[in-house]
ChimeraX commands (.cxc) that place a marker at each C-alpha (Angstrom):
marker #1 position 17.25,3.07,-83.97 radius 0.5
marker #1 position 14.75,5.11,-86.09 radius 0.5
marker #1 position 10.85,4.82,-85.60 radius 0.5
marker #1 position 9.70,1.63,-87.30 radius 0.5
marker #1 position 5.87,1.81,-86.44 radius 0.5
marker #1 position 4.84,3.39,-89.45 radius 0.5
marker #1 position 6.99,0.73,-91.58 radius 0.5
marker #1 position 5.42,-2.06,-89.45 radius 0.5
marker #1 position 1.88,-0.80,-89.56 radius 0.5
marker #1 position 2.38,-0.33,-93.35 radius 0.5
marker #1 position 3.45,-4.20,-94.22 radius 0.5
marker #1 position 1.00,-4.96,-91.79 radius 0.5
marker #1 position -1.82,-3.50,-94.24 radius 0.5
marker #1 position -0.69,-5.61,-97.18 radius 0.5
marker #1 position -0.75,-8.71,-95.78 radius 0.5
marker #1 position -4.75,-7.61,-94.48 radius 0.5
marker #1 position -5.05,-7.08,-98.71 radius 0.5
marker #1 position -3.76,-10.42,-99.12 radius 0.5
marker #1 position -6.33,-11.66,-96.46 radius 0.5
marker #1 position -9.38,-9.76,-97.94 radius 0.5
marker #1 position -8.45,-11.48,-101.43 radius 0.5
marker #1 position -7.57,-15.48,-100.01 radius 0.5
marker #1 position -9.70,-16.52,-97.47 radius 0.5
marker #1 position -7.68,-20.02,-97.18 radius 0.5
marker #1 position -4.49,-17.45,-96.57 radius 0.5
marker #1 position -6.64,-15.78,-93.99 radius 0.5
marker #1 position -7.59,-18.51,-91.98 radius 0.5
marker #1 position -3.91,-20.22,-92.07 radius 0.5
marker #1 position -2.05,-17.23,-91.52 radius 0.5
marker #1 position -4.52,-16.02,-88.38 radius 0.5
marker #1 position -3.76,-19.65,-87.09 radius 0.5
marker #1 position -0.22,-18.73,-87.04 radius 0.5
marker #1 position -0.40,-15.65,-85.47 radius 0.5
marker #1 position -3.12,-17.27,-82.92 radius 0.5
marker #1 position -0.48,-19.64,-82.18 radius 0.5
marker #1 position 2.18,-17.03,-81.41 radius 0.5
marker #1 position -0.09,-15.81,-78.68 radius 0.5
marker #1 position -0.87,-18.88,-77.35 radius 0.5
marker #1 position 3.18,-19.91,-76.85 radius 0.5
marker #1 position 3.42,-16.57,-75.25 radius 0.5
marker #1 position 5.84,-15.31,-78.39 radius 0.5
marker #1 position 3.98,-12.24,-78.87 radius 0.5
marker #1 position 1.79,-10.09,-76.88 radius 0.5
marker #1 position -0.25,-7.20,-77.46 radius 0.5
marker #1 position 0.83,-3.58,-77.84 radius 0.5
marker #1 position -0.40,-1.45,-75.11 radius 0.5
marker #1 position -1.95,1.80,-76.96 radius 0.5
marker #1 position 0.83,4.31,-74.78 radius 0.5
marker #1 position 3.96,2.03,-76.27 radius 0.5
marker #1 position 2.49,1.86,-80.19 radius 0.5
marker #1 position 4.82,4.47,-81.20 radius 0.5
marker #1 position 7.22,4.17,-79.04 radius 0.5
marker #1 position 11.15,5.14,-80.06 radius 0.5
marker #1 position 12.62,2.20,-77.78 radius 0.5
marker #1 position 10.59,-0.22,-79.59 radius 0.5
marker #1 position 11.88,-2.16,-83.06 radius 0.5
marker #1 position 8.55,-3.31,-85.19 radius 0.5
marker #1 position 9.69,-6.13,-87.43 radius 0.5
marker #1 position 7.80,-6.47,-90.02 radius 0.5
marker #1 position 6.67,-10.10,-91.22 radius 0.5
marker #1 position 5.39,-12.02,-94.09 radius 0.5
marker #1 position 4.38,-15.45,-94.82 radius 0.5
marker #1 position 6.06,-17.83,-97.06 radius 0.5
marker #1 position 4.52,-21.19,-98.56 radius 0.5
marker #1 position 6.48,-24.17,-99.11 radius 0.5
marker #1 position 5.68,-25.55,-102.74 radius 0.5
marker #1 position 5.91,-29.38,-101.73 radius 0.5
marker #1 position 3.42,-27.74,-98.68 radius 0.5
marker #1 position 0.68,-25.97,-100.46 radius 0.5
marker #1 position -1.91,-25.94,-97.63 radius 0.5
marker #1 position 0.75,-24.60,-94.51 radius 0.5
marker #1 position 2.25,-21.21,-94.65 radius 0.5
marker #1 position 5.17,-20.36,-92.36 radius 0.5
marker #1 position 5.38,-16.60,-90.57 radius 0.5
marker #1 position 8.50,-14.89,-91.44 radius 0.5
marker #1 position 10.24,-12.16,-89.01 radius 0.5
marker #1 position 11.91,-9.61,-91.62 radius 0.5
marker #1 position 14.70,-8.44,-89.48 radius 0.5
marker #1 position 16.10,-7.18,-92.87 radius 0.5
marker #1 position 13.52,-4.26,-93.72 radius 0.5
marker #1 position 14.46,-1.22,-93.20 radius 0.5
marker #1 position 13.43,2.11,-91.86 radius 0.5
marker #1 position 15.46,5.06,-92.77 radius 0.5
marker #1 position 18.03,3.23,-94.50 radius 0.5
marker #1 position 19.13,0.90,-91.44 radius 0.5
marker #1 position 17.23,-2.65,-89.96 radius 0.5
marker #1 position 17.31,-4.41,-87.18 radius 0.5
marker #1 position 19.73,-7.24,-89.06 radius 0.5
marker #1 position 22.28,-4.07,-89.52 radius 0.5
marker #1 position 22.72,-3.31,-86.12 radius 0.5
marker #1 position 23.07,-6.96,-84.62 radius 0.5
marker #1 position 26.65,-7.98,-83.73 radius 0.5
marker #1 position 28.15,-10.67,-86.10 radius 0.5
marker #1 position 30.37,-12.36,-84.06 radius 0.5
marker #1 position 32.71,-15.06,-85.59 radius 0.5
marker #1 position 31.55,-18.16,-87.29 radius 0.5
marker #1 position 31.28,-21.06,-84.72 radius 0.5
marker #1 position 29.99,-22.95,-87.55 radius 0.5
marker #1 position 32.09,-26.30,-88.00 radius 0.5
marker #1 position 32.84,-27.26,-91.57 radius 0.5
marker #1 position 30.03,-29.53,-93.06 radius 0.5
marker #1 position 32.41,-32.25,-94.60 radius 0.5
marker #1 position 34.36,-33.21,-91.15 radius 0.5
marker #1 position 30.95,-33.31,-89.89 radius 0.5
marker #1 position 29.61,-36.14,-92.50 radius 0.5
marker #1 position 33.04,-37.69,-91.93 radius 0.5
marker #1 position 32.32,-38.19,-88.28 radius 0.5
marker #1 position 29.06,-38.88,-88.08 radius 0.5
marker #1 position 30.36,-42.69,-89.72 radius 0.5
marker #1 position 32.69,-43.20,-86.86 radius 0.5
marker #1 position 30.19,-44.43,-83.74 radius 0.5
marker #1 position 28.06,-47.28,-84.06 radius 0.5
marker #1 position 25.00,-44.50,-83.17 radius 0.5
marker #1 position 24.54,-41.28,-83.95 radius 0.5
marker #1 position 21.84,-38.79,-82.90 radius 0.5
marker #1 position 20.81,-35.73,-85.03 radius 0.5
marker #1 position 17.79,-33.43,-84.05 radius 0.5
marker #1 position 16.13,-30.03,-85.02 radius 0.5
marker #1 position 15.00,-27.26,-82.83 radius 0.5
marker #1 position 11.60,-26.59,-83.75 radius 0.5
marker #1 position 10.94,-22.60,-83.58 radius 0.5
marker #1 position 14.73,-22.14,-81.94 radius 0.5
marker #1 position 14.61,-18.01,-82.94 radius 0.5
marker #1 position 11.15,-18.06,-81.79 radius 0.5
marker #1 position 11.85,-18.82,-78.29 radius 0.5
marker #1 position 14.84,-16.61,-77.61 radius 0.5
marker #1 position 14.12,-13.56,-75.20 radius 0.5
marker link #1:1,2 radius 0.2
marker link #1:2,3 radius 0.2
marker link #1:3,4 radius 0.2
marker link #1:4,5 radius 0.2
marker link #1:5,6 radius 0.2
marker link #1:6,7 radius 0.2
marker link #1:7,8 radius 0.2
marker link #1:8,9 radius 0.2
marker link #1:9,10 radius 0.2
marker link #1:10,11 radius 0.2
marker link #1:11,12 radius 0.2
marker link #1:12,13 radius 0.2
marker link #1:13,14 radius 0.2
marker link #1:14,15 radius 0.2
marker link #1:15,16 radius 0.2
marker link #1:16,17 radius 0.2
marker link #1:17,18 radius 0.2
marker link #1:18,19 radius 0.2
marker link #1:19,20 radius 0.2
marker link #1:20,21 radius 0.2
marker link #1:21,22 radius 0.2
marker link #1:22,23 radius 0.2
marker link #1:23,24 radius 0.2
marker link #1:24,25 radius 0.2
marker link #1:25,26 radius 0.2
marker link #1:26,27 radius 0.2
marker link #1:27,28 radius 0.2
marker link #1:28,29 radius 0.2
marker link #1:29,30 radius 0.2
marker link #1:30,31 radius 0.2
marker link #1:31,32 radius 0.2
marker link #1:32,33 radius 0.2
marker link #1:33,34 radius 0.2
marker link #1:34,35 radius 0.2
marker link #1:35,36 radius 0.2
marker link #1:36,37 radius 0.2
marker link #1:37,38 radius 0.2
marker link #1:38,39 radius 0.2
marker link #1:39,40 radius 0.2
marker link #1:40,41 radius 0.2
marker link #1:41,42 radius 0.2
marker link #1:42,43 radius 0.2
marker link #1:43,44 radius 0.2
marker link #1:44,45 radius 0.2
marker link #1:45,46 radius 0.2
marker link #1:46,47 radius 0.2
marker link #1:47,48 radius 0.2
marker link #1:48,49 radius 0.2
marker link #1:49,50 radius 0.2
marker link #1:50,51 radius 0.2
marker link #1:51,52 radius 0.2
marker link #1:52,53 radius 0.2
marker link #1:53,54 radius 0.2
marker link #1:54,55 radius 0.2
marker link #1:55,56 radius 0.2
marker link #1:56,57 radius 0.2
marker link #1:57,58 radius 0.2
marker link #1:58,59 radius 0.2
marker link #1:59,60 radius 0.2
marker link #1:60,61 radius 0.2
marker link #1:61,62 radius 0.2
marker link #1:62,63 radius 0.2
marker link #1:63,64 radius 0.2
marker link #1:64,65 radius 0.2
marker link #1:65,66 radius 0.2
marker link #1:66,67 radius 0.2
marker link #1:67,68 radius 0.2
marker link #1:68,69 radius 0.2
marker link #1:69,70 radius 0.2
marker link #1:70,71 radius 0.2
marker link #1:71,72 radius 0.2
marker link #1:72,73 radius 0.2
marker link #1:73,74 radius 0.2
marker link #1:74,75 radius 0.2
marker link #1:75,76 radius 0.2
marker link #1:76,77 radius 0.2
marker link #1:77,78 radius 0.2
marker link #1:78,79 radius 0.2
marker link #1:79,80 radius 0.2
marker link #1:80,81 radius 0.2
marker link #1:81,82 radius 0.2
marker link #1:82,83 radius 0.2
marker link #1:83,84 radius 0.2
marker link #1:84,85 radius 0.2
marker link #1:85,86 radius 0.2
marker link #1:86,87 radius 0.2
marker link #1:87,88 radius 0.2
marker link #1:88,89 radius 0.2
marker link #1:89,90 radius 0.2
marker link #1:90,91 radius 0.2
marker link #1:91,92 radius 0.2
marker link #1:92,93 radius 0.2
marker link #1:93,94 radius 0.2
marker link #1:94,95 radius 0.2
marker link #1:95,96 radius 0.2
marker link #1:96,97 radius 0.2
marker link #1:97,98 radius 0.2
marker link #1:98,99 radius 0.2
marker link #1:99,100 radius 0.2
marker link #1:100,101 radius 0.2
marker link #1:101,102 radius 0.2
marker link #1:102,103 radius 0.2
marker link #1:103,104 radius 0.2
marker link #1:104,105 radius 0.2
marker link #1:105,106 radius 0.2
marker link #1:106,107 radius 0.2
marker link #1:107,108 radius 0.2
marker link #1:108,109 radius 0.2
marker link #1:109,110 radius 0.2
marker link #1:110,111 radius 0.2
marker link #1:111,112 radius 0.2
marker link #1:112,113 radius 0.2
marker link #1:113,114 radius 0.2
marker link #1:114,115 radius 0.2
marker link #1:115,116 radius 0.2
marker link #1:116,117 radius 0.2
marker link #1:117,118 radius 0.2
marker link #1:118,119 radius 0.2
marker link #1:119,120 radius 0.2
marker link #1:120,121 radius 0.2
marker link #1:121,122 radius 0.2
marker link #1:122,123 radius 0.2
marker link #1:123,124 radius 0.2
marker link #1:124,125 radius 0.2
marker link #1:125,126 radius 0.2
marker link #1:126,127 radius 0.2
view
């Protein structure tokens, strides 16, 4: 994998632009990040590893739901690239264990109960 720093460092500087200009974006998107820290999903950079060529920066953005004005949600950019590859080009694909949605609605008539749920921050807590 090439170098990312530089890419990182460089998105990271537009979002601080974006911060300098909305103070309401400022103080909801440093909530976010605070609460990455506190969940133990990110840590600090030690100043010897900031540039290191084992490490992948990924770069990340924030994205406002419109029904949601007030929240923004922290994206990971796995697709940005750094001398024409990213992080999403060198993941393995594997096959589609996806089931087809229809047989899915089909079933879910069939029992007297059914249970659905949603992982809050699944790709958050992968290591």
């Amino acid at each position: 994998m090439p170098p990312s720093y530089a890419a990182g460092l460089k998105r990271l500087y537009n979002i601080e632009r974006c911060m300098q200009k909305e103070s309401e974006f400022k103080i909801a998107y440093s909530e976010q990040i605070q609460r990455l820290f506190k969940k133990n999903y990110a840590e600090d950079i030690k100043e010897e590893n900031e540039m290191s060529d084992r490490a992948w920066y990924l770069p990340r953005f924030a994205v406002q739901n419109p029904n949601k004005p007030e929240k923004y949600r922290i994206v990971f950019n796995a697709a940005a690239t750094t001398e024409d590859t990213s992080l999403n080009d060198q993941l393995y694909e594997g096959p589609d264990l996806l089931r087809p949605l229809n047989g899915i609605l089909f079933r879910f008539r069939e029992k007297r109960i059914s249970v659905f749920a949603d992982i809050e921050e699944m790709y958050l807590r992968v290591k």
